[in-house]
N, C-alpha and C positions, 0 to 999 in steps of 0.2 A: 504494500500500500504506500503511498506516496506521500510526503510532506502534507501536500493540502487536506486530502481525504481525510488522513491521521486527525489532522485537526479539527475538520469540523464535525466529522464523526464525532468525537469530544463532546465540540459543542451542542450536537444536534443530542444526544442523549443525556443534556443535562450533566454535565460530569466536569465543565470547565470552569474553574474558578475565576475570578475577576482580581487584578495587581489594578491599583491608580497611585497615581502620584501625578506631580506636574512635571508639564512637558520634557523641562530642560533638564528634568533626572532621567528620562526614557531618553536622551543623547548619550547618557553615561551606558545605559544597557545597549544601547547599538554599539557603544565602539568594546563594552568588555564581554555582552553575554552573559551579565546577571541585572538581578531585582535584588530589592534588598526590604525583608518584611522587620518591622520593629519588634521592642521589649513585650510588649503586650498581644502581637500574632505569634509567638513564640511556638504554640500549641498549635498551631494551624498549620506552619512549616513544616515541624515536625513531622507531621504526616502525608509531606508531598514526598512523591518517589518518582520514580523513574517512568519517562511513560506518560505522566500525568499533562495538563494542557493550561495554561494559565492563558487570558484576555488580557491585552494592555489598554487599559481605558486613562488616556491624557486629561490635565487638567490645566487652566491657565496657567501659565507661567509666574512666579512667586515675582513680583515686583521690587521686593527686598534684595533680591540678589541680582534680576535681568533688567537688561536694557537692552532695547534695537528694537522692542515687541511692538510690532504696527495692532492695534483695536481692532484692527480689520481683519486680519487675520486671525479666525477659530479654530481653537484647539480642542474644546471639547468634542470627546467619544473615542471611540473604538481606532488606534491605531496598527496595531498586529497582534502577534498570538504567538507566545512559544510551548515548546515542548521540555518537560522537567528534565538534566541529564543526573543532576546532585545537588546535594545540598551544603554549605560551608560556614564557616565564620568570617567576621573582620574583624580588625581593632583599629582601623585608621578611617579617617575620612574620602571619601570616593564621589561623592556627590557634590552639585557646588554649596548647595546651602550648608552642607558640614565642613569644608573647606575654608568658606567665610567665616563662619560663627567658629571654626575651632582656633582661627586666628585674634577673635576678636575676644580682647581681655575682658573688657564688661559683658560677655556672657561663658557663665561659670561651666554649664554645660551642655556643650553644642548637643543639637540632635543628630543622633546618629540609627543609623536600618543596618544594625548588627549580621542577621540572619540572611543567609543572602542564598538564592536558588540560581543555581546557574542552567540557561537553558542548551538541548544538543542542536535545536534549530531552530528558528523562526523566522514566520512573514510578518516582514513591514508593508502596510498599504502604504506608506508616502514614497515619498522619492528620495531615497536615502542612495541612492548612488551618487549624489548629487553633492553629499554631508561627507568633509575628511573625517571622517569617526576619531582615529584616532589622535591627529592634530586638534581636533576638539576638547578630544578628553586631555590632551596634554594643559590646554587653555585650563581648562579647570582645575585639574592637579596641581597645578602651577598658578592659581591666580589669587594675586596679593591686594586686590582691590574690593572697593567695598560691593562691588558689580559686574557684571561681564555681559559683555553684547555677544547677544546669541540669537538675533532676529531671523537672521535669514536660514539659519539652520534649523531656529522651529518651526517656518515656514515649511521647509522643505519637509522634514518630519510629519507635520500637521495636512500635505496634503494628500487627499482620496481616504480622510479617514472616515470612520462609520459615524456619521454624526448621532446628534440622540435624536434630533428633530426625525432624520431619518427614521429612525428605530420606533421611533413612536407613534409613527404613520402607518407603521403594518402592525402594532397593538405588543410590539412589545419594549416593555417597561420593567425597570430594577429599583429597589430599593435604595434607597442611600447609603449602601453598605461598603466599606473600606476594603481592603484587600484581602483577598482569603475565601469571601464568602462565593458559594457556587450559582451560576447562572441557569435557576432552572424551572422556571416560570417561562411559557412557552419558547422553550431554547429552538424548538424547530422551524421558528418565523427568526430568531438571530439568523441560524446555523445559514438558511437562503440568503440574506441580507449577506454573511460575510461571502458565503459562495461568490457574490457578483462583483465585493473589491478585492475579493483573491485573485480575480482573472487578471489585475492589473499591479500584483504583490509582486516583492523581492523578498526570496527566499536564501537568510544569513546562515551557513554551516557551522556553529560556533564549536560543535562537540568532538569529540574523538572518531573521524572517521579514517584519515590519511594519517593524522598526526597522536594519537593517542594523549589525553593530557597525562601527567605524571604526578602521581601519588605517593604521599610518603614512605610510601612501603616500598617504591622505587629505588629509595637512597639509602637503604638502612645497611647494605653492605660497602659502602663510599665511607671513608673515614678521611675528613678532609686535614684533621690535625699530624698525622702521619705523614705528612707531606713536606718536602721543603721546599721554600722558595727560595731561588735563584738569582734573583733581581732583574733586573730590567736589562734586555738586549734590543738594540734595537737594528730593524734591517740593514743590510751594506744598501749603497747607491748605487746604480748603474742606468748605464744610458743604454742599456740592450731594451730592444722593441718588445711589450708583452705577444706572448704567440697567439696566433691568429686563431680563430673560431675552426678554421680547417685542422690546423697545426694541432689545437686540441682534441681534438675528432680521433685523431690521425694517430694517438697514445689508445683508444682505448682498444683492450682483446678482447676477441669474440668467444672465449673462455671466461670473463670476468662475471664472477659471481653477486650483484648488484645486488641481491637480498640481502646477504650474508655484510657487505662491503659498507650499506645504510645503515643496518645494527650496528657495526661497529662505530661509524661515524656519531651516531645516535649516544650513544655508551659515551665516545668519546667528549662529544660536546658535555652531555650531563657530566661530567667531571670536573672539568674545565668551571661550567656556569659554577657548579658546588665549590671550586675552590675560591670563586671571585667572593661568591657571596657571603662566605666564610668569614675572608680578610673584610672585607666589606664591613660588616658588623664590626669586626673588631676596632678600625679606624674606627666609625662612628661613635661605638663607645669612649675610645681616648678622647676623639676631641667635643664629643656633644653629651655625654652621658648614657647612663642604663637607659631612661624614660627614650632614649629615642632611637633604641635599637629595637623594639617592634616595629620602624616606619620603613623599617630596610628588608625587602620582600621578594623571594622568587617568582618572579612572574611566572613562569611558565607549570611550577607546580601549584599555585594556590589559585590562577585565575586562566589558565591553556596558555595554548602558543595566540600570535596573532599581534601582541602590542604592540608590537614595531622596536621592541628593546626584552632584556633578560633580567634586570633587575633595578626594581625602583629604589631608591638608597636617598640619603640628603646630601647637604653640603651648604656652607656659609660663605654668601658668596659677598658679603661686608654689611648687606641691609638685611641680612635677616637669614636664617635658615629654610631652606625651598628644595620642592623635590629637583632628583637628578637619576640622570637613567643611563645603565649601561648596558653595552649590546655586546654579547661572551662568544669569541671565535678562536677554537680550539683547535691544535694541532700536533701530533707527534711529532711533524717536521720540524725545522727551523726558522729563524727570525724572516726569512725572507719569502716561506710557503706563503704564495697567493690565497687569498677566501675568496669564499661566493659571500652574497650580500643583496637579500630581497629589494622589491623596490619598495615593498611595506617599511622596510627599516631605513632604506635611503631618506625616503619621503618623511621620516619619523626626525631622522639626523638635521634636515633643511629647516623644519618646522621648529625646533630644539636646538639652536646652532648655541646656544650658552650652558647647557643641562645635560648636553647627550656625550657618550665617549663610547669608544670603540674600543674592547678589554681582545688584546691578543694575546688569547696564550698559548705560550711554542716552548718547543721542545719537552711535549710533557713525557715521562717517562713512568710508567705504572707501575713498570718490576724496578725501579729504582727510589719509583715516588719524589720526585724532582721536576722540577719547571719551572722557565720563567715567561715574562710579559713584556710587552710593550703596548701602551696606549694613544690613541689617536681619538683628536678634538674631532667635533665634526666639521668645522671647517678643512680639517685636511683630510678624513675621508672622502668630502665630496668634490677636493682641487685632485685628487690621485685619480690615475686613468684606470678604466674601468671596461674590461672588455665583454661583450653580451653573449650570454652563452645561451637563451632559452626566447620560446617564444609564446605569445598566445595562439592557444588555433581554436578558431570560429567555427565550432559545429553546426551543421543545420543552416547555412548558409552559402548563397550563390557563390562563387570563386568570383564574380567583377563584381562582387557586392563588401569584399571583404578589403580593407584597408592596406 
């Protein structure tokens, strides 16, 4: 059965809960993949699993924290719909209203949506192709002001969603009930209503299908203090040409074991990220204290792959302490072993040109438990030349239609 069906099957037999909040915190679930229910739905969470189908129903936009929001533009109702893959904790701020308020000394304690579901897919009815998800979320992680202009992005969010006017032309109607509760008061007049703006959805893959996210159970045989560090090496120079797109072709054997060659690679990165995020904490602790070694977080195990970076960390950069994000590219080789490097992360580095850095670690050695690094701003990851080795290809489409 297919993403849509899944879902509105759901809905159509009453089974699908309703998440709201305002708008500009459903930015934050497009670009990471979760909701986040508070102290008091606690019991509700608890009993979502795997499987299960949550309703995104948008609210205006909090006026305390947004600005750019044209009156003209409505946000109220039904914007997409995901599917449960797990459930997690947080301790740090992720949303913008907790981001402001955990900045701001006269309020003692911010509000925070501890509980957080993360979904394995979901459809947006808006136009979220449209929204840098994660340059957005970086905005907010990152934002030191009393406000953020986020107009055109709740615009975009906000359009083809399931209005209530809509909704309550074909006779069905909800309670005023907050998140949690289930949709099942003529759910078979929604389930059609979303039928007609699924045909115009984007369907998000947020869960473990190619990439599997990774669980602590992952890391329990990694011991990152057995390790020694090496210090910083950094590449020789040269003025030799990187090799050509053919020239790297032209290396691989038609014997090479590519299953086998990806686990390893896979193995090898999670070591590398583990030992950054290790030293990581440690720095933080010397120079910022115990209280601020929870805000130093492995992406990729507590929220998947996808953020454009492997570890959110801090740093004082003279006006204050602000997030800072590193991106871990591992290697057994040496200092001058080329990486690959998503455009997801490119476009992350561009976006972050004072926050982001590039952790290369080379020459790791496992039977010896040795390695060192070298790191790069993103200003000089994105001045280094860069040779393209992949392509997109357009299924389902004319050959003179394709770019």
């Amino acid at each position: 059965m297919d993403i849509t069906s899944r879902i509105l099957e759901e809905i159509a037999k009453g089974e699908a809960r309703k998440a709201n909040g305002p708008i500009e915190h459903w930015l934050t679930t497009l670009a990471t993949g979760f909701w986040g229910f508070d102290a008091d739905k606690e019991s509700v969470w608890n009993e979502l699993k795997e499987g299960d189908v949550l309703v995104f129903q948008s609210i205006p936009p909090n006026n305390n924290f947004v600005i750019g929001h044209s009156p003209k533009t409505k946000t109220s109702g039904f914007i997409g719909a995901g599917i449960v893959e797990r459930i997690s904790k947080k301790t740090e701020p992720r949303w913008l209203s907790e981001v402001i308020e955990s900045q701001n000394l006269n309020v003692s304690s911010p509000m925070m949506w501890p509980n957080l579901v993360h979904f394995s897919d979901v459809l947006w009815l808006g136009n979220v192709d449209q929204i840098p998800a994660q340059t957005v979320q970086a905005m907010i992680d990152g934002c030191t002001e009393e406000k953020l202009d986020l107009g055109i992005h709740i615009a975009h969010l906000a359009s083809n969603r399931l209005s209530l006017n809509a909704m309550k032309d074909v006779g069905f109607t909800y309670a005023p009930m907050g998140t949690g509760g289930r949709l099942k008061k003529n759910a078979d007049k929604l389930a059609g209503l979303f039928k007609v703006q699924a045909q115009l959805a984007t369907h998000i893959v947020y869960g473990a299908v190619d990439q599997p996210i990774l669980t602590p159970s992952s890391t329990t045989d990694f011991d990152p203090s057995v390790f020694t560090y090496e210090g910083t090496r950094l590449p020789t120079k040269s003025k030799a040409k990187p090799p050509s797109i053919a020239e790297v072709k032209g290396t691989y054997s038609r014997k090479r074991d590519y299953l086998q060659e990806a686990a390893n690679n896979q193995s090898l990165g999670l070591a590398g990220e583990l030992l950054v995020f290790e030293r990581e904490k440690q720095r933080v602790r010397i120079e910022h204290g115990e209280e601020y070694v929870s805000r130093v977080m492995h992406v990729p195990v507590t929220e998947g792959d996808g953020a454009g970076y492997d570890i959110r960390s801090v740093r004082d950069t003279g006006s204050g302490v602000i997030p800072y994000y590193l991106e871990v590219k591992t290697t057994s080789g040496g200092a001058n072993t080329a990486f690959f490097i998503s455009e997801n992360e490119v476009n992350f580095a561009a976006a972050n040109p004072q926050s982001f850095e590039i952790v290369r670690v080379h020459s790791l050695d496992i039977g010896k438990k040795t390695y060192q690094d070298y790191r790069l701003s993103a200003d000089e990851l994105l001045r280094m030349p860069k040779t393209p080795v992949s392509y997109r290809v357009n299924v389902g489409v004319e050959p003179d239609q394709c770019e």
